[in-house]
N, C-alpha and C positions, 0 to 999 in steps of 0.2 A: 504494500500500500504506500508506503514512504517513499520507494522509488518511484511509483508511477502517478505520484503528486510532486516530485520534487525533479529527480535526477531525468526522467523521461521528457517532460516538458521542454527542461530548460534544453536537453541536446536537440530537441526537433528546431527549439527557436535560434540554435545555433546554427545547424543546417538549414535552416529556410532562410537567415540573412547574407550566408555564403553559395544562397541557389546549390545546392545541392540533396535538397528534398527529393526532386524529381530525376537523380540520378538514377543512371542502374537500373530502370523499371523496365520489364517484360513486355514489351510493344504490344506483342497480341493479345495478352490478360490486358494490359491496361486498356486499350480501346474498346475492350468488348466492354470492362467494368464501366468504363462512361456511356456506352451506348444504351446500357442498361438502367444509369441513375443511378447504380452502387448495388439493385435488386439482385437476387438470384433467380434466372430461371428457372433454372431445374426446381426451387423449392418453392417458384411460381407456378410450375405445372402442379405440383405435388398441393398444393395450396388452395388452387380453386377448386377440386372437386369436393375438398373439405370443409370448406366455406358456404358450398353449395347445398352439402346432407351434411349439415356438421352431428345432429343427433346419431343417425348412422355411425360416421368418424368416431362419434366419443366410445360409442358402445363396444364399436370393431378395438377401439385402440385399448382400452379399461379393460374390453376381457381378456384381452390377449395378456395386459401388463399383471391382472390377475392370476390366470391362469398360468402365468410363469411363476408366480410367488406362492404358490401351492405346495411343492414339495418342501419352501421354509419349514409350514406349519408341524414341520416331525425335524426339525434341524437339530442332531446332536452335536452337546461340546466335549469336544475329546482331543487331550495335546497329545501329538502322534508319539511324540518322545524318538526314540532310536528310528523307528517304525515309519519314521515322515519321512527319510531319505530314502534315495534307491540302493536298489542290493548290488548296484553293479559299481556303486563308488567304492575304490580303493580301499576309503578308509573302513564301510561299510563293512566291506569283506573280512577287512584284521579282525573287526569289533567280532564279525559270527564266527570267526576260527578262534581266538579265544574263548568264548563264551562256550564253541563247542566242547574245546579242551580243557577247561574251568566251568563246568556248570554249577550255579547255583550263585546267590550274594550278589547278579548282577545289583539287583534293587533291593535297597533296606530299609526301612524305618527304623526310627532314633528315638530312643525315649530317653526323654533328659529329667535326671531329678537333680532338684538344688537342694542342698541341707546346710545346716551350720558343719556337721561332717559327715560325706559321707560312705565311709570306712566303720563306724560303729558298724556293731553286730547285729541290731535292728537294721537300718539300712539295708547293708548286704544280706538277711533274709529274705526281705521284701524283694530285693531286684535278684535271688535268685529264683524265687517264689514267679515272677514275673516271667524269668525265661522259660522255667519248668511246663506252666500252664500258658505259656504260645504255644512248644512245640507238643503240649501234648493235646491243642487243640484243632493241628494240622492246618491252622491257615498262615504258621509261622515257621521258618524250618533253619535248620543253619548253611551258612555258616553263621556264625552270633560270636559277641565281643562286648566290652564295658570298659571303655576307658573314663581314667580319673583324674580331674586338673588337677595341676600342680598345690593347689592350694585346699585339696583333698572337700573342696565345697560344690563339686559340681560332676555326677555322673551318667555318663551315655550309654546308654544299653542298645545296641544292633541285632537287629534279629532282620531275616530277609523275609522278603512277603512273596506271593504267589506272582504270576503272572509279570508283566513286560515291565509293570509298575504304574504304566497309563486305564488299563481294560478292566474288566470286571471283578477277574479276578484280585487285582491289587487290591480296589479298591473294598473288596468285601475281608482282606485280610488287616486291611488299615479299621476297619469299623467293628470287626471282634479285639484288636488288641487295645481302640481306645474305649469303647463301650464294654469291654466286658472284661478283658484281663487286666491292664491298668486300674480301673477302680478296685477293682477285686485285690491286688498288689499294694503294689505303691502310691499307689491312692488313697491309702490307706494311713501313711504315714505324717503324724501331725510334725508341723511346723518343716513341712515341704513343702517346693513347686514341683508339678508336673508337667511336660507338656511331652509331646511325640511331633516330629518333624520329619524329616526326608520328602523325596521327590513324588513318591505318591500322597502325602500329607501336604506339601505345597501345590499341586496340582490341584488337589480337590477345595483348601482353602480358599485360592484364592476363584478358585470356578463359584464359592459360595459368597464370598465378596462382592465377584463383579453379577452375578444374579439380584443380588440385595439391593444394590446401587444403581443397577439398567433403568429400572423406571425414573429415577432422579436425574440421572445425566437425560432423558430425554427427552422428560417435564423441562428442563434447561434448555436442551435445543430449542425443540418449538416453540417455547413459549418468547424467548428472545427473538429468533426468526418472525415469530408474530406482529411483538413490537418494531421491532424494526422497521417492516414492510406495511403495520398499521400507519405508522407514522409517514413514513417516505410516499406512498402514495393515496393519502388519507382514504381509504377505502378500507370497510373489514371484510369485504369480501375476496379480494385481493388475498391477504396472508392465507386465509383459509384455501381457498384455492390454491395457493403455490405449497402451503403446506401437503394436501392429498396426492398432489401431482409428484413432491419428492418422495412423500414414504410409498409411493406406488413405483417408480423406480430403484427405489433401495430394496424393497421387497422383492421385486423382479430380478435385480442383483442376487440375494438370499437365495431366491428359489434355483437359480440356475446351480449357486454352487454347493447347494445340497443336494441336487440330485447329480451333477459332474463329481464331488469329490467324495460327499458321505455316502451316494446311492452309487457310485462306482460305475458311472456309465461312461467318463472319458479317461480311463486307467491308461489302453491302450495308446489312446490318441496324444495325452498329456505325458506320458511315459511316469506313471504313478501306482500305489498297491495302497488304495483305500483302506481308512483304518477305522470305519465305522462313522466318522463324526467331522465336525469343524475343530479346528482350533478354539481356544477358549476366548484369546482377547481377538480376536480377528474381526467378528461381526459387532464389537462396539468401536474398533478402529475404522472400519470401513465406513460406518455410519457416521462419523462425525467431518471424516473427510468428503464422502461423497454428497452428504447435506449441503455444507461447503459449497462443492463444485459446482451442486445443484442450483444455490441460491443464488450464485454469482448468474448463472446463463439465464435464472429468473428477472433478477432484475434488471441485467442490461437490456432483453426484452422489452421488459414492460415500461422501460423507463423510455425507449423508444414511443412505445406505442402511445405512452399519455403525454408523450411529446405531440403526437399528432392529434390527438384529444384536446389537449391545450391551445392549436392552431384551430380549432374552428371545424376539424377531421369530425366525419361519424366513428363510432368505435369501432362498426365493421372495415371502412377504409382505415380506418388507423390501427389493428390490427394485421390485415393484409400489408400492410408498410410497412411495419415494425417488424412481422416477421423475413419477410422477403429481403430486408435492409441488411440484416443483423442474420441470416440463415448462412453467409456464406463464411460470414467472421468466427461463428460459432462451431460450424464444421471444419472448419480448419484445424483449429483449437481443439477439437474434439479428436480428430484423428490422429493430431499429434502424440495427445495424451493415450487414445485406446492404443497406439502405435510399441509406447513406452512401455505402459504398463502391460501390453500383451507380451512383451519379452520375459516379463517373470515364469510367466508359465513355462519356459524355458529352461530352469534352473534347477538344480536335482532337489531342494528343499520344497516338502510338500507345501509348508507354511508357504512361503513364496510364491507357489503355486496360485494357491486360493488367492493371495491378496492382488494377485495380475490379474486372474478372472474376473474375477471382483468387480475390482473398480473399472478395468477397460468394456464389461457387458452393461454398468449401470450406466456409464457416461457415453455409451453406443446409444443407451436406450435414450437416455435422457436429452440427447443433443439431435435423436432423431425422431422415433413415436412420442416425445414426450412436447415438445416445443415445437413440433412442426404437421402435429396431430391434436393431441390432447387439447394444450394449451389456446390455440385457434377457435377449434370447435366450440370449448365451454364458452370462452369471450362471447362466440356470433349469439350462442342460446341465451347468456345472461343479457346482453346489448348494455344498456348502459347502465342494467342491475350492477354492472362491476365496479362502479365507483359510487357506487351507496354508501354514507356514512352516518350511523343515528346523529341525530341532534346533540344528543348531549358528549358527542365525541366533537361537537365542531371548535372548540379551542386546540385542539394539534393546530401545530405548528403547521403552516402551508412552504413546501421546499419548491422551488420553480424548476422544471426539468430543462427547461431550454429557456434562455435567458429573450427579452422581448429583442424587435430587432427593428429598427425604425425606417418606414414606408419609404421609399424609395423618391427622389424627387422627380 
């Protein structure tokens, strides 16, 4: 934002007093760009038929953006752990010839107890009490160890748990040793701390963290995105609409990559070995980025469009203008980025995977059925319902989208 209010301006006004603005420019694009007034065609053919049945438009574009965001609805979170990379990397390979040659202790859980010491003979009952009833309840096996800090106040009990460490089975060997052996043990002992850590322990915590906190970070977005866009084009019909119009692309997002990476339908194609699920922080990063990306191609739209709203334009011409102006800026922009991030999927780590997909099919969706279908059609339905504001909103602040420009002599 800082450079493109400060450092941008000033270099264009550098180059346009040393005439060299209009160097360098592409003969054929440029002529055609003036013959056309800056429109796109292509997004002008694509444009008027949507204009024409926009009710149709919205139904055909909404089910489709629906019906991609369908397999979300069963979206599991699951960190791939070892499991997300391919079996054909190098290092991949060491990791299964040892593991083949050393089975067992890949994954452990850690049980830490703090005492004033803990070397007393109480203590060391408890945490041997502790190992005895893991492994005699089979979802804890060894190898097993207990190391003691130096300062005989702090000890760690390892026992190895079932499974990869990320799948079911860890995680139901993490939920007998803190729900039932622990309290039964060393939980028992006053004037302790207990807690249990390791990589299936940090997995599942922090999967219960960001579950807790999803609705709050999203009450956040929206609600900001709301204000903002109430305010900048005093209308409330406006936010709400570009709000349905992005969670309908982000979902469309979701849906594609739970059925490509948790449903296992593009293994082959993406050169991957599905592991049941998403990554855990994947789908609140992608959302807060592709929101983002989304609100930015919102507004520079619409701030078009009530540019031509403000000249005296009907909202059906000043949507036709807005988008046809601003269709070819946005596709550009669009490819670049789908261009970028489709390279991830390229890359042996599954996480990377997902987050290429991701974001290069929402910003496919959103830079094409979303603002050059959706967005159109709802405008023509609403007409000049879109810049409805109650009465008692009329103290916002009025922002001028296009500065006046005085009559010509």
């Amino acid at each position: 934002m800082l450079g493109s209010m400060t450092a941008l301006p000033a270099t264009l006004s550098y180059l346009s007093q040393k005439g060299w603005t209009e160097k360098g420019r592409v003969p054929f694009v440029a002529r055609r760009r003036h013959k056309t007034g800056g429109e796109s065609r292509f997004w002008g053919a694509v444009l008027t038929p949507v204009l024409k049945r926009p009710l149709l438009s919205a139904i055909l574009a909404g089910g489709l953006l629906i019906t991609l965001s369908i397999p979300a609805l069963h979206m599991q979170f699951k960190n791939a752990g070892i499991d997300g990379y391919s079996r054909d990397m190098p290092i991949v390979k060491t990791y299964d010839r040892v593991n083949d040659a050393f089975p067992g202790g890949a994954v452990q859980a850690q049980t830490v107890v703090k005492a004033a010491d803990v070397t007393t003979p109480e203590v060391k009952g408890a945490i041997k009490q502790l190992h005895d009833k893991a492994i005699a309840s089979g979802q804890l096996s060894e190898p097993s160890g207990v190391d003691i800090s130096p300062n005989k106040t702090v000890a760690v009990v390892s026992l190895s748990v079932k499974g990869t460490g990320s799948n079911a089975a860890s995680e139901k060997s993490l939920a007998t040793l803190r729900d039932e052996i622990v309290p039964a043990t060393v939980g028992q002992l006053k004037h302790a701390d207990v807690a249990v850590t390791g990589y299936t322990a940090q997995s599942k915590d922090f999967l219960d963290v960001m579950k807790r906190n999803l609705p709050l970070v999203f009450a956040f977005v929206l609600t900001l995105a709301f204000v903002l866009l109430l305010v900048t084009f005093r209308s409330i019909v406006i936010p709400i609409k570009a709000i349905v119009l992005n969670l309908l692309s982000v979902g469309a997002a979701y849906g594609v990559m739970t059925w490509v990476f948790q449903d296992g339908h593009g293994e082959g194609l993406l050169n991957f070995q599905s592991v049941g699920g998403i990554t855990s922080w994947i789908p609140l990063f992608l959302f807060v980025i592709l929101f983002g990306l989304s609100m930015d191609y919102h507004v520079f739209v619409l701030s078009r469009i009530r540019e031509g709203v403000d000249r005296g334009m009907k909202t059906d011409d000043a949507v036709a203008h807005g988008i046809k102006s601003t269709a070819g800026v946005i596709t550009s922009a669009a490819l670049v980025m789908v261009a970028v991030f489709g390279m991830f999927t390229l890359q042996m780590d599954q996480q990377m995977k997902q987050i290429g997909l991701g974001l290069a099919v929402a910003i496919l969706i959103d830079a094409t059925i979303v603002r050059a279908i959706l967005l159109p059609a709802t405008m023509k339905l609403l007409g000049e319902r879109n810049w409805w504001l109650p009465k008692g909103l009329g103290w916002l602040p009025k922002f001028e989208h296009e500065p006046e420009v005085a009559p010509a002599t």
